[in-house]
N, C-alpha and C positions, 0 to 999 in steps of 0.2 A: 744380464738382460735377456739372454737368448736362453730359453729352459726347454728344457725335451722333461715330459712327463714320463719318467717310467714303466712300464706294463708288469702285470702282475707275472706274465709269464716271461720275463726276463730273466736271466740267469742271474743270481746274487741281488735283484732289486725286488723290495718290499711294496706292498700296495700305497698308493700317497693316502687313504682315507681309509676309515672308518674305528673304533677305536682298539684300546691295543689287547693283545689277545691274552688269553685267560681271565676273562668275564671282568675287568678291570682291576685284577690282582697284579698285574705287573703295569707297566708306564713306556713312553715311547719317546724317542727325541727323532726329532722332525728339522732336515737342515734342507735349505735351500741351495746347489751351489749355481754361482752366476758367474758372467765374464761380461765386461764393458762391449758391445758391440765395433769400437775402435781397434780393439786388440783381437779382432776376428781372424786370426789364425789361432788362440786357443781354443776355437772350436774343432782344430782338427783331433787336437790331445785329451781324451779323458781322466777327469779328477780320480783318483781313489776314494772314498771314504774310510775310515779304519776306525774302529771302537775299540778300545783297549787293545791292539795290537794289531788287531785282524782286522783285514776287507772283507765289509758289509756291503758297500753301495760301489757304484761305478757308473762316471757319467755327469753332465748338466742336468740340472734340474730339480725338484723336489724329491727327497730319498725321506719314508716316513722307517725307521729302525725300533722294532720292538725291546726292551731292554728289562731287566729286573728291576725293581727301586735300589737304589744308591747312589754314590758318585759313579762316575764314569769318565775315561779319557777320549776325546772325539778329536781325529788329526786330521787332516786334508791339505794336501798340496795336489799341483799342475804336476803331471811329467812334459820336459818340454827337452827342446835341442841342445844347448846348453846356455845356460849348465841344465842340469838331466834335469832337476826339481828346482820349480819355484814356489811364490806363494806359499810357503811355511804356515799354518795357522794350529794351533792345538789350545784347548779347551778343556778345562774339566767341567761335567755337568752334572749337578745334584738333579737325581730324577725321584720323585713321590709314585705313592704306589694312586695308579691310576691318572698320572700324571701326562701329557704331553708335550716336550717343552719344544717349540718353536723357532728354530736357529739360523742363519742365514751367511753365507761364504760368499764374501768374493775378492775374485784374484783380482792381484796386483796391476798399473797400467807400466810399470816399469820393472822389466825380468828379475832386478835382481831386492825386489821387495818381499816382503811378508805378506801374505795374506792376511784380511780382515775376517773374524768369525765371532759370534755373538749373535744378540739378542735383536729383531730387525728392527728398522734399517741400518745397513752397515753401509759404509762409503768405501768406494773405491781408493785402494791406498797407491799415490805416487798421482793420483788426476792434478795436482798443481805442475809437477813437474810436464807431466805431458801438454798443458796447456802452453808452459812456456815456452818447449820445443817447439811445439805447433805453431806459435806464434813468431817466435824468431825466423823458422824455416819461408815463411808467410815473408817475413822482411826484408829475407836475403832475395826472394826472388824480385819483392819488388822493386828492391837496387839492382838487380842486373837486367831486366826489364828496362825500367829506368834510363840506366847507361845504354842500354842497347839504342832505344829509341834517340836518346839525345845525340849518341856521334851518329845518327844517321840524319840530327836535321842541323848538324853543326859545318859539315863540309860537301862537298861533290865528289868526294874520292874515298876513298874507304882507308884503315890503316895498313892494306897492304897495296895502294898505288890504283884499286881496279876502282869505276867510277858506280857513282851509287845511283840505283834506280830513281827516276822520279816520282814513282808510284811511292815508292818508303819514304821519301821527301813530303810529298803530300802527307801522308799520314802522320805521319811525324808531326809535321808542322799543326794538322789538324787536333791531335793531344796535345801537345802543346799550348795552346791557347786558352 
């Protein structure tokens, strides 16, 4: 979700527009990469892009890569903490001469997944599991929450002998109801 646009004078990044050079004798493949705004700490690490072996692109966002027509191998992963690389995604692209094809990455919401890459839109791969997590984490506090509130309007004395406020009494009692 979060894209930083490339600039033409960036080191190793290609212009995101206009079409591909040599008067449309050769073709371009155009990858978006993205990261869920949830997982906002892989904005501190920069994607690679690699086209048959080599770093083209570097970075969030739209990367447009000039190319010859043929197939091509197009790989992208995260470098992260550990493990060093997530997000695995590789692609081979049949490119036409004159061609632009349109492609779109994005990382994983669980470290130890594969990235999504293809043709857009792509969905976020592991967003079930994280919502579970999310949700369970959401459960747990509001059982202890919960517990907490209740032995404060269950006795006058706490479970270690010291006596409980009346202010957490009232309140207590006032959720309660």
């Amino acid at each position: 979700m979060y894209e930083q646009q490339p600039g033409a004078g960036q080191p190793g990044m290609y212009p995101p527009a206009g079409p591909p050079p040599g008067g449309g004798a050769g073709g371009a493949i155009a990858v978006t990469v993205k990261y869920n705004p949830i997982g906002f700490l892989l904005g501190l690490f920069k994607p690679p892009v690699l086209l048959n072996g080599h770093e083209v692109a570097k970075g969030w966002g739209r990367h447009v890569i000039p190319v010859q027509p043929g197939q091509h191998h197009l790989h992208v992963h995260v470098p992260y903490l550990l493990p060093s690389r997530i997000g695995n995604a590789d692609l081979t692209v049949p490119v036409q001469p004159g061609q632009t094809v349109e492609l779109e990455y994005r990382a994983p919401m669980v470290a130890f997944m594969n990235g999504a890459m293809g043709a857009p839109p792509q969905k976020y791969p592991g967003m079930a599991v994280t919502i579970v997590l999310l949700v369970f984490a959401l459960i747990m506090l509001l059982c202890i929450c919960g517990g907490f509130i209740a032995s404060l309007s269950s006795s006058s004395t706490s479970s270690m002998g010291l006596p409980v406020f009346d202010v957490a009494r009232t309140v207590a009692a006032g959720l309660l109801r």
